[in-house]
C-alpha positions in Angstrom: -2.4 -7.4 26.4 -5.1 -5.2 27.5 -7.8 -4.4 24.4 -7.9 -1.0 23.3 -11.4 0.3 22.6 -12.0 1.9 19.1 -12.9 6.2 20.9 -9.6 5.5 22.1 -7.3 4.5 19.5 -9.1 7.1 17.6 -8.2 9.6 20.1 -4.4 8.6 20.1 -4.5 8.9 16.2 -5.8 12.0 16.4 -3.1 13.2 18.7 -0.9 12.8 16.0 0.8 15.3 13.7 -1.1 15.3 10.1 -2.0 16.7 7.2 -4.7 16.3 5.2 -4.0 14.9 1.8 -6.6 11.9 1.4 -10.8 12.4 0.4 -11.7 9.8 3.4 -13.1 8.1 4.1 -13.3 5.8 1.3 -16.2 3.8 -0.5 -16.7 0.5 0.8 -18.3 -1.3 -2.2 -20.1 -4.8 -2.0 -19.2 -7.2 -5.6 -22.4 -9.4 -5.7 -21.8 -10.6 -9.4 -17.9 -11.3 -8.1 -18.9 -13.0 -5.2 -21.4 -15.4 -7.1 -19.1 -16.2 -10.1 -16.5 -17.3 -7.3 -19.0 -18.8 -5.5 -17.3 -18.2 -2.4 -17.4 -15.4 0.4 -19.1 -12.5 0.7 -16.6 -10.1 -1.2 -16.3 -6.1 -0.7 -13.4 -4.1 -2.0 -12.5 -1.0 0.1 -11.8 2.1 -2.2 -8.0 3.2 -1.5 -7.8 4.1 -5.2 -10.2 6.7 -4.3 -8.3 9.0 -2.1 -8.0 11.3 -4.4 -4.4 12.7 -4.4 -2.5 12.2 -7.9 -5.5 9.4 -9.0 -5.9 8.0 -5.2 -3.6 4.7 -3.7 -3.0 3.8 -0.5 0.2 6.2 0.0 -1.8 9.3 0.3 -3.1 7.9 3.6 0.4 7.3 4.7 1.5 10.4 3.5 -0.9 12.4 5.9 0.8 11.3 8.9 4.4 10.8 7.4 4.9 14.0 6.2 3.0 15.9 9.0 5.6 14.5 10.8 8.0 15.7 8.5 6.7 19.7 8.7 6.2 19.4 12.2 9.9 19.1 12.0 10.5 21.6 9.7 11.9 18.9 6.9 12.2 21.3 3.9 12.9 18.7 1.0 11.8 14.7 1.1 14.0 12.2 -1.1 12.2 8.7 -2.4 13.7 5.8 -4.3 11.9 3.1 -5.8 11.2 1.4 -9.5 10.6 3.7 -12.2 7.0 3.4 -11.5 6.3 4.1 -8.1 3.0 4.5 -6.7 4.4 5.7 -3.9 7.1 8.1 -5.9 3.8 9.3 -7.8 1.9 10.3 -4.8 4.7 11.7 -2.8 5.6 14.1 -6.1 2.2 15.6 -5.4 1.6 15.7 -1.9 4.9 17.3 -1.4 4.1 19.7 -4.3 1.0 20.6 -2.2 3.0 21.0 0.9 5.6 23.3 -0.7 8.1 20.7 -0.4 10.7 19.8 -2.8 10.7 16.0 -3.9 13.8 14.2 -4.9 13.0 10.7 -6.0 15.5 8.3 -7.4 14.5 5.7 -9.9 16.5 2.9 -10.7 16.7 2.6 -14.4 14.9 -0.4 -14.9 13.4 -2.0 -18.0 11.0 0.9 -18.0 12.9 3.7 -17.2 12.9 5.1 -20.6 9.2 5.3 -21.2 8.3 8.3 -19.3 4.9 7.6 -18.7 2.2 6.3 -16.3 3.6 7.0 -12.6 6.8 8.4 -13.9 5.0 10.9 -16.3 3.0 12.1 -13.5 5.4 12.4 -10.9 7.8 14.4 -13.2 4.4 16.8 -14.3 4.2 17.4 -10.1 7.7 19.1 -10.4 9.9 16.1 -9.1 13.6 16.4 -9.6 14.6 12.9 -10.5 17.9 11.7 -10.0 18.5 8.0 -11.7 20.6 5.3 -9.9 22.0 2.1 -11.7 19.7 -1.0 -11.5 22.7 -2.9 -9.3 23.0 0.4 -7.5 21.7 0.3 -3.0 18.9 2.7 -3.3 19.1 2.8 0.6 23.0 4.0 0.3 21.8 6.5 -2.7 19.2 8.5 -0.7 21.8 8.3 2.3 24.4 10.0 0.3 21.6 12.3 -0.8 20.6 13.3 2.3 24.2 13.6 3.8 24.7 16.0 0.7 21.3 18.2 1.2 22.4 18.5 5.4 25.6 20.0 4.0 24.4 22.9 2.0 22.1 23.4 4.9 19.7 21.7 4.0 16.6 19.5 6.5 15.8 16.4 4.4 14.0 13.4 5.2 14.1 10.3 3.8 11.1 8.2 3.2 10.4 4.6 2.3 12.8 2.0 2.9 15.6 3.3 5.0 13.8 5.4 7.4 12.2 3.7 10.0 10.0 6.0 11.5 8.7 6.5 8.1 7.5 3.4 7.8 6.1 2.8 10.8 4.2 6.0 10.5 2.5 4.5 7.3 1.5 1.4 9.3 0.0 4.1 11.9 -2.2 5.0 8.8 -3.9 2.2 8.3 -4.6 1.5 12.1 -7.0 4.6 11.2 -8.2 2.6 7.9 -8.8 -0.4 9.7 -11.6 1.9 11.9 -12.8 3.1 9.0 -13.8 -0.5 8.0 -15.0 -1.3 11.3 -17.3 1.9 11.2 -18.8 0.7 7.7 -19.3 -2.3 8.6 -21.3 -1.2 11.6 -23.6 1.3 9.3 -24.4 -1.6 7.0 -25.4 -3.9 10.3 -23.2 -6.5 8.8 -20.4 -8.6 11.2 -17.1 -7.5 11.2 -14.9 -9.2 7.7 -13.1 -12.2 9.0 -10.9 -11.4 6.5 -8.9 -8.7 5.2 -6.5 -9.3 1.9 -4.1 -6.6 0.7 -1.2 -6.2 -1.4 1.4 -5.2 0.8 5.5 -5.0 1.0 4.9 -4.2 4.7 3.3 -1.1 6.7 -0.3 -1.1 4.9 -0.6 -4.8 6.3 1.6 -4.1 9.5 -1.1 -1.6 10.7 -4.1 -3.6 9.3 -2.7 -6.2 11.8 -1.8 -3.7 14.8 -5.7 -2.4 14.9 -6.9 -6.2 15.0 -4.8 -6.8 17.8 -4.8 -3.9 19.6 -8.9 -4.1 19.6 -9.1 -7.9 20.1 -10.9 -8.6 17.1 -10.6 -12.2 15.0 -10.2 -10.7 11.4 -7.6 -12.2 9.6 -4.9 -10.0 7.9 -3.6 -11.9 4.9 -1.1 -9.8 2.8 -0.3 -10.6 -0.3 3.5 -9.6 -1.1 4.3 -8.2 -4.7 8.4 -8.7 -4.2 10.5 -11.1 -2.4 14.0 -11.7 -0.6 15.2 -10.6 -4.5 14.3 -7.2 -3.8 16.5 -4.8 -1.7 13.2 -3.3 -0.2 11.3 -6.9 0.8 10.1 -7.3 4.3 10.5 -10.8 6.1 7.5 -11.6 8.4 9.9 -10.5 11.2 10.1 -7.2 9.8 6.5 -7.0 9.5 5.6 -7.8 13.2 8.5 -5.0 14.2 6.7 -2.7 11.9 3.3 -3.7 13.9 5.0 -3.2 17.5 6.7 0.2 16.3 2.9 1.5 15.1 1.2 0.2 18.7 4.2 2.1 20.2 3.6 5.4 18.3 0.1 5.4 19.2 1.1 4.8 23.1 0.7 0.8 23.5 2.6 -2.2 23.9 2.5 -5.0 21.2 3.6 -8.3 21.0 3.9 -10.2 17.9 5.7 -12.9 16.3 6.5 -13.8 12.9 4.5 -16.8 12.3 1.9 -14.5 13.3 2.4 -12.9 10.5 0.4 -13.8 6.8 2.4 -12.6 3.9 2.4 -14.5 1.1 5.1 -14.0 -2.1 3.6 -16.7 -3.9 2.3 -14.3 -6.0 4.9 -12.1 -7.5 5.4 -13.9 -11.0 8.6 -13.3 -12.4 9.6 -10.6 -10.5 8.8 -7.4 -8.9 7.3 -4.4 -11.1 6.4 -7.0 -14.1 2.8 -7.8 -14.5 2.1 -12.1 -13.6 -0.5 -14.0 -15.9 -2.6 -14.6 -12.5 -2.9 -10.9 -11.9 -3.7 -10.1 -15.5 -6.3 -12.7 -15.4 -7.2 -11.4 -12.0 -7.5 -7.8 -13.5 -9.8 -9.0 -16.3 -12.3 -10.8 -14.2 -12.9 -8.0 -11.9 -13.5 -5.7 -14.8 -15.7 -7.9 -16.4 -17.7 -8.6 -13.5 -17.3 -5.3 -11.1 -16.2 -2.5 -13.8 -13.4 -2.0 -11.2 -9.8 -1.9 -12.4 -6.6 -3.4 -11.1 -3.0 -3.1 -12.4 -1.4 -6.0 -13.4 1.7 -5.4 -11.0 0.7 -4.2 -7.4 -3.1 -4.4 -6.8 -3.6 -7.1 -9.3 -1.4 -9.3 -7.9 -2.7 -9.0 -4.4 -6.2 -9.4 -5.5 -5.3 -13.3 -7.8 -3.8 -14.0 -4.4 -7.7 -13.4 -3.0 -8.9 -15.4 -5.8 -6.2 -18.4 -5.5 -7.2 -18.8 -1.7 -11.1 -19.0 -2.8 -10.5 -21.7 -5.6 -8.3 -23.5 -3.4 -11.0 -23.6 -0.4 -8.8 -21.8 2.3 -12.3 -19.4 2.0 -15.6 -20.7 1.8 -19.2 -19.0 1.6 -19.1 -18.7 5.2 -16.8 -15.8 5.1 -16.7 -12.0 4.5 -13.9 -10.7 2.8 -11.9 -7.3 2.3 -9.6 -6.7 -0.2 -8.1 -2.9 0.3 -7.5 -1.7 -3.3 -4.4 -0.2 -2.6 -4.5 2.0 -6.2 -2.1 2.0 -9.0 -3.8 2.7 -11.8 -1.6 4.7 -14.0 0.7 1.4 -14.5 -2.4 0.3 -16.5 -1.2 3.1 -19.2 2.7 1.8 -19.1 1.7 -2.1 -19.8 -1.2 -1.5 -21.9 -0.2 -4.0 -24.7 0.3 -7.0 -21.7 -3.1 -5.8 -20.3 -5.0 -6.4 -23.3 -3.1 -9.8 -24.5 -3.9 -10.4 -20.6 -7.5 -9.7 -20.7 -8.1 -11.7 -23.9 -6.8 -15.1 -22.8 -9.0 -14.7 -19.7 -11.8 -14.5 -21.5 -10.9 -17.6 -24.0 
């Protein structure tokens, strides 16, 4: 595979349609006291919580290029399905309210449904129209029935998320640019590139992490940390993953060739389930606090970031290394488990 040099994947990004959601590009923060407590790697934390749309996450970068796709195809409503608390529900509730777009999203009623708060409150304050499905219901099938109803009234919809493939891959495309972004701040601070990068991801954030690596030949390490397995309807296998990475490449106008066992994405950390907090992320959450005054919730970012931790106390990293772990947002779930986030942050520090 011939290596790509960074002017000109920058140059294919940039050919792309887009619009401009995102305050980028984010802070790249260094956690000394973090990194000496653990008494492991180097350890920065890239701010994806600080992009500023609906209180910042990783989706408003992947909403810049999905969605400028969408308007340069004249898509006049977007429909999203997901669990009642969405971060990427929340975000897409505002940048489509700042597009002019109307936003269906479809929930399933889960256990927390019924509190309308954190991401839910804030996606219905954006003007969503939510449309509840059953928690046994295919939230694929009910946004394809959506859609089929929308084209008939005359509607152009588009659906996003799991589903639409083109979606997706146009999120990975996103963080091919976030990847540069890193590699820029890590020239400015004269430091070598991070050999490796952690981040919570069901797929595309971690697909085009791993599409910029290869593309420019570098040896950073792309280690994703999974918050859902096979149990979900929406879980990506490995397999999935490296399509996700050769669809991105393609977009951007280059061949890619990757297998699965190329592919580092862990669900050893999803606790009970998907959307419930986990006792290591909780713990996770507390320590950073304590240390960093950064914040994690206990059931997206928080469980990618105990998966960072786990590897250090295990050895798999060592003060050798420089680590990244993308803080891919979620904070308004903080607000919906607020009673498990304090019992959580109490035991840690027992």
């Amino acid at each position: 595979m011939t290596i790509v040099s960074k002017q000109r994947l920058s140059e294919a990004l940039n050919q792309l349609p887009r619009v401009h959601l995102a305050h980028l590009p984010t802070p790249l923060d260094f956690c000394p006291r973090l990194s000496r407590l653990m008494n492991g790697p180097k350890i920065w934390i890239k701010r994806d919580d600080c992009t500023g749309l609906a209180f910042g996450g990783n989706k408003a970068r992947q909403h810049e290029f999905i969605l400028g796709d969408a308007v340069h195809r004249g898509v006049d409503v977007v429909i999203q399905g997901a669990a009642s608390q969405s971060n990427q529900s929340r975000q897409l509730a505002a940048a489509a309210a700042r597009l002019g777009l109307e936003c269906i999203l479809m929930p399933r009623k889960d256990a927390l449904f019924q509190s309308v708060q954190g991401n839910q409150l804030i996606a219905r304050l954006f003007g969503a129209k939510i449309v509840p499905i059953e928690p046994t219901e295919s939230v694929k099938k009910a946004k394809e029935d959506m859609a089929a109803k929308l084209r008939a009234e005359g509607r152009n919809p588009a659906i996003l998320g799991m589903g639409s493939e083109k979606a997706l891959s146009l999120a990975a495309v996103a963080y091919v640019a976030a990847y540069l972004e890193i590699v820029d701040q890590f020239e400015r601070l004269s430091e070598p590139l991070p050999t490796h990068i952690y981040v919570t991801s069901q797929g595309s954030t971690q697909a085009g992490l791993q599409s910029a690596v290869r593309l420019l030949g570098h040896s950073t390490r792309i280690c994703g940390i999974n918050p859902m397995d096979h149990r979900n309807e929406a879980y990506e296998a490995p397999a999935s993953i490296a399509h996700q990475c050769e669809a991105a490449a393609r977009i951007l106008g280059y061949d890619l060739s990757l297998l699965p066992e190329e592919i580092n994405n862990s669900t050893d950390w999803v606790g009970s389930d998907y959307g419930l907090p986990s006792s290591a992320a909780l713990r996770g959450a507390a320590l950073l606090a304590r240390t960093e005054g950064l914040l994690v919730d206990p059931v997206y970012s928080g469980k990618g970031f105990s998966g960072l931790l786990g590897d250090i106390k295990v050895g798999r990293l060592t003060s050798s290394d420089r680590v990244v772990f993308i803080h891919t947002g979620g904070l308004p779930a903080i607000f919906t488990y607020a009673d498990t986030c304090l019992e959580g942050a109490a035991g840690a520090l027992e």
